[in-house]
N, C-alpha and C positions, 0 to 999 in steps of 0.2 A: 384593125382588119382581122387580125386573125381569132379573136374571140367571137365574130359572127360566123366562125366555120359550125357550128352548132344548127345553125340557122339554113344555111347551106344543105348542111348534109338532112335536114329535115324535108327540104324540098328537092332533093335528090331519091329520097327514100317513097315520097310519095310516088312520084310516076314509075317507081321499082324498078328493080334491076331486069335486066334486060333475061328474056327467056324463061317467061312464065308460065310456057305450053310446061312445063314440067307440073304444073298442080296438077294436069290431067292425068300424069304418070306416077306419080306422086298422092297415095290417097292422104291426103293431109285430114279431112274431116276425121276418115277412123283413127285416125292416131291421136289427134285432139280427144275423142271419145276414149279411146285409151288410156291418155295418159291421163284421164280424169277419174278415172274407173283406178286406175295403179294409185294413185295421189291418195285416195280414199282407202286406200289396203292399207297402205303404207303409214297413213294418218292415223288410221287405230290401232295399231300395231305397235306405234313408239312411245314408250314410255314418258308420263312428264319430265320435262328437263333434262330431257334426253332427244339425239338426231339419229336418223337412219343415214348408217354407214355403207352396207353393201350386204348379199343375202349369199351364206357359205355352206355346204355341205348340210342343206336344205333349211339354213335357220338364219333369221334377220340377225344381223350387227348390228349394234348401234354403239353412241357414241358419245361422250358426257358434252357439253358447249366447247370444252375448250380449245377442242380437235379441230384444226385450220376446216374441216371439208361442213363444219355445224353451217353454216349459213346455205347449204347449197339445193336441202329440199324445202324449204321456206321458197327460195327463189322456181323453183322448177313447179311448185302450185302455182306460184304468179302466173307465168307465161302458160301453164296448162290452163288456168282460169280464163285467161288472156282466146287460147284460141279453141276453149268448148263453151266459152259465156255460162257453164254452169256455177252459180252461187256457191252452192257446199263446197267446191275448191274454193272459192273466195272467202270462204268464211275458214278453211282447212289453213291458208294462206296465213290471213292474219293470226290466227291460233298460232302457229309456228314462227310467225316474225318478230310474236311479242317474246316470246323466249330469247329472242337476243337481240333486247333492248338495253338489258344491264350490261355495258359494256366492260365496264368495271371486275363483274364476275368470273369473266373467260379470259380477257386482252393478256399474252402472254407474248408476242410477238410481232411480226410485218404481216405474217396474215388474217390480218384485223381488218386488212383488205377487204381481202377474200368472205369474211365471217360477216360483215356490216353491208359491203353493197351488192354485195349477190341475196341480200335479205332484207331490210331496211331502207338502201338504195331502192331496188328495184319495186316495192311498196310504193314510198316517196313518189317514184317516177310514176307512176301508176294513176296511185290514188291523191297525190299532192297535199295529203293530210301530213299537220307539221309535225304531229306527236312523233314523227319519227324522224326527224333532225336533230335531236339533242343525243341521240345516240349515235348518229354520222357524224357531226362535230365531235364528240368526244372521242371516238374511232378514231377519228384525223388528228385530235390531238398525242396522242399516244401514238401515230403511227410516227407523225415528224419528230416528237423526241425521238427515235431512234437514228434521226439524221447528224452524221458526222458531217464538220466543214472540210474536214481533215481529208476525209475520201471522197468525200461528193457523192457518197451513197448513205442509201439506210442498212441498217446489217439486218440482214434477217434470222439468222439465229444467233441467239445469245453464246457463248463458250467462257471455258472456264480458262481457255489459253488467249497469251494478248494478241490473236485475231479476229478480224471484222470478215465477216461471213456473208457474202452478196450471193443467193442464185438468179436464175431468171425467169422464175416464177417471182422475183418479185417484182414484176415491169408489172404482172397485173393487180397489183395495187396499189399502183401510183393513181387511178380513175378515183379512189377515196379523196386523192389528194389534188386532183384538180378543180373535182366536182365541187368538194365542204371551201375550194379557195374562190371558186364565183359567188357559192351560196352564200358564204359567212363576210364573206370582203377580207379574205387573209391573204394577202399576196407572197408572201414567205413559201405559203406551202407550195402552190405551183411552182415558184424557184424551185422549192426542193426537188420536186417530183420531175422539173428541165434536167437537174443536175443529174439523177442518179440516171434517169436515161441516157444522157449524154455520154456519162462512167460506163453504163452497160454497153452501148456501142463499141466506145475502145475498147476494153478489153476482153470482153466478153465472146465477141464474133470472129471470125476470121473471115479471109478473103471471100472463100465461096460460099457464105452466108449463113451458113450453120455455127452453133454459137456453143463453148461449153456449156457444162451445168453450175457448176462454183467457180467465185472468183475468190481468192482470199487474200485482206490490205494488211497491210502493218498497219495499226489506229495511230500512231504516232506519225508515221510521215508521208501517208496514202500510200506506197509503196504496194506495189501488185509482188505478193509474194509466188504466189502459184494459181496455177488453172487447171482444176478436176475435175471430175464426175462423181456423185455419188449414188442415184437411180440409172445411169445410164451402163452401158455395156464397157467401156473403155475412156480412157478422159479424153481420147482425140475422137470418140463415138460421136453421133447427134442420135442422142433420146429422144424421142419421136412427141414426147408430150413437151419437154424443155424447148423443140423446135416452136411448139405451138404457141405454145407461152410467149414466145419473142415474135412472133407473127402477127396475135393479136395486140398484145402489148404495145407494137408500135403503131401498128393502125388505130388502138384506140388512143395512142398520146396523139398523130396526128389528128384525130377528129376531135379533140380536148384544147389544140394549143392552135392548130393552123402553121404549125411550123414544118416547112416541107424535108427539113431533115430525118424526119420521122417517116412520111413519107418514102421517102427512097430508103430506108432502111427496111420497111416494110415490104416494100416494093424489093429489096435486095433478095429477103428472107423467101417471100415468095416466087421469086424465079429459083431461087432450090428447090424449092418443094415441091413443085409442080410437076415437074419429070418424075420424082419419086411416087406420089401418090396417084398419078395417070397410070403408073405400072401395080401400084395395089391401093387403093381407096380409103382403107383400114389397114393402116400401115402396123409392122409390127413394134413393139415397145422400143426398139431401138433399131435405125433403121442400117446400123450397121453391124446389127448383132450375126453371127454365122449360124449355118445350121447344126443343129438343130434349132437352136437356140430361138433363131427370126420366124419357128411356125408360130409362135404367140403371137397373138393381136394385143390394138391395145384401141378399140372402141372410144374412148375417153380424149384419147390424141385426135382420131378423124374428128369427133363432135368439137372439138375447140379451133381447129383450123376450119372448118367448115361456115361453123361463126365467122371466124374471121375473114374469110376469101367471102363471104358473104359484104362485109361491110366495106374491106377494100376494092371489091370489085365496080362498087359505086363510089369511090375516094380518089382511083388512080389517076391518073392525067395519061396515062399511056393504056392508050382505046384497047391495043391489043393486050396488052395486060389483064386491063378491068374484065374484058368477056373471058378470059382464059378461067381469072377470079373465079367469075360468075357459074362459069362453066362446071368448075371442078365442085364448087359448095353443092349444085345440085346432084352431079353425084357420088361425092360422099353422102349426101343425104338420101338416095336413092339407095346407097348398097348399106348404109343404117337402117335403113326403115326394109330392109328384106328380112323374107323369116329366120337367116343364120343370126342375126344381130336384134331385132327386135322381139319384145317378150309379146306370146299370147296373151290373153285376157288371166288375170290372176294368175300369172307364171312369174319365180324370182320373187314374190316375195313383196310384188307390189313394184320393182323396181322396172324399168323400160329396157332399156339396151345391155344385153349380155356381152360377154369376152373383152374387158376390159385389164388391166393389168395396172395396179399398185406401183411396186416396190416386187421387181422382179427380184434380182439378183438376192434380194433377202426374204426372199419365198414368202412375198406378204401379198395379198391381195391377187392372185394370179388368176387368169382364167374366172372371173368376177364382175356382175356389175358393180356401180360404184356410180356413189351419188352426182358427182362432178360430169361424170359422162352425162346422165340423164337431163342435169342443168344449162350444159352447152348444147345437147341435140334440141331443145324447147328452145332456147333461146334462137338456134340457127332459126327454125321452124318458123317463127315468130318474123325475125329479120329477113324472108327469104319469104313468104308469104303473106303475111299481116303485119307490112312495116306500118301501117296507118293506126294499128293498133296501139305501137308503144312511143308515139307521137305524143299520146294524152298527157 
């Protein structure tokens, strides 16, 4: 049963979520035109063998492959192709997706995730051309050797001390590992990817469903040594992107596995949130930072819950829930797509969504678009408009 929640949720998607008078409010066509128009700045702009990172004190960043966010404008030409139907981003697209087919030349960590199916994935999905399953499978293979039995997670960064290093950003790349375990018939991985969600629950979360950012095990005896933060404002904070992360995270392992524990964790995650971002939309980078500190935005958190209260709002089982869901993704994507938050025509750098926020507390990225944001607003857009679209 629960491997036809795929199936499911495909014919959930078609008759779409409820409250679609918002296209009328909502100009989706120009933004599709937009983001087609940015896609195209941005595509002659980047170097070969090289990703656009985010546009700083009037000049593009970019980024070698091996930087976790390289898979992210690959994926955001997708879903721009996806809802302008113009070609040249589809050709912009694959130009960009074959730069991370050699997986081999970047894979340095867990977000190999992140780099493979937000680029390769989302291709795959798309176009269902196989020339890009040999790089999802090996993605996958390199992401499960990192899986300890010992903790029941994968470590996501490597250290030179004998600690294993969970955050939870890495719940969203566990979809590498359930997706290459239907496609390839490896049933180990989706174990893996039960297990470390199931680790992320305990200890990761607390009662009122805000979750640290790090967990850190003894490798020898899973032992939960300590729970910190290291982007966020305080270890007892909830950083507003690590929130998102475990928001979408578990709604995409319930729509991957059919297991309703994921569910109600999702479901837990989002009755936090929802009070919070009803009172600012575009929450600040941490949403328990003080003032001054909470006038920063962080653009890049709204677009990844927004996705996500998108997909659970058609998952929940609790009606009042789902339209709350429903309610909030249109708008955050209503106060994204306003002129404080979206870029003019050739404004940024080629980039879409302004005032996003990095790596606060270490004055990185601040006040900045940033590719990841631009990927999750195209994708919400997409899921939230043209779910028939990414059906194919």
């Amino acid at each position: 049963m629960k491997y036809l929640l795929p199936l499911i949720i495909s014919i959930a998607f078609s008759a779409g979520a409820p409250g679609h008078e918002a296209n009328r409010t909502l100009p989706v066509d120009s933004i599709a035109s937009l983001s087609a128009g940015q896609c195209l700045i941005l595509g002659r702009a980047v170097p070969p063998g090289m990703m656009p990172r985010t546009f700083q004190d009037g000049q593009l960043v970019c980024s070698d492959l091996k930087r976790w966010t390289s898979g992210f404008f690959p994926g955001t030409c997708w879903y721009s192709y996806l809802l302008s139907g113009r070609e040249e981003v589809r050709a912009l697209a694959e130009n960009f997706t074959e730069r991370m087919l050699d997986v081999d030349s970047y894979f340095r960590d867990h977000d190999i995730g992140f780099q493979i199916m937000c680029s390769a994935g989302i291709a795959y999905r798309i176009t269902k051309d196989d020339k890009y399953l040999p790089a999802i499978r090996r993605a996958a293979e390199f992401l499960a050797a990192r899986y300890s039995p010992i903790t029941g997670t994968i470590k996501s960064w490597n250290s030179s001390k004998p600690v294993s290093k969970v955050i939870v950003d890495n719940m969203m790349n566990l979809e590498l590992l359930t997706f290459a375990s239907r496609q390839f018939g490896v049933p180990e991985w989706m174990e893996i990817a039960e297990s470390h969600a199931d680790k992320t629950i305990a200890n990761h979360f607390r009662e009122d469903g805000s979750s640290f950012h790090l967990v850190e095990y003894d490798p020898g005896s899973g032992a939960v040594l300590v729970k910190k933060t290291v982007q966020g404002y305080s270890d007892e904070s909830a950083w507003s992107r690590g929130q998102a992360w475990g928001l979408y995270g578990f709604t995409m392992m319930y729509r991957e596995t059919g297991e309703e524990r994921y569910l109600h964790q999702a479901e837990k995650i989002a009755r936090f949130l929802l009070p919070l971002v009803a009172e600012r939309p575009v929450p600040a980078w941490d949403f328990n930072a003080p003032e001054p500190l909470s006038t920063q935005d962080d653009a890049s958190a709204a677009a990844i819950m927004a996705s996500a209260f998108v997909e659970l709002g058609t998952l929940s089982l609790d009606k009042a829930l789902a339209y709350r869901c429903s309610s909030m993704a249109r708008t955050i994507l209503k106060e994204l797509a306003s002129p404080r938050y979206l870029a003019a025509p050739g404004e940024i750098g080629g980039f879409l969504l302004k005032h996003s926020t990095g790596h606060y507390k270490a004055g990185s990225e601040v006040d900045v678009p940033l590719t990841y944001a631009d990927y999750y607003f195209m994708e919400a857009l997409c899921r939230e408009f043209r779910p028939d679209l990414l059906r194919r």
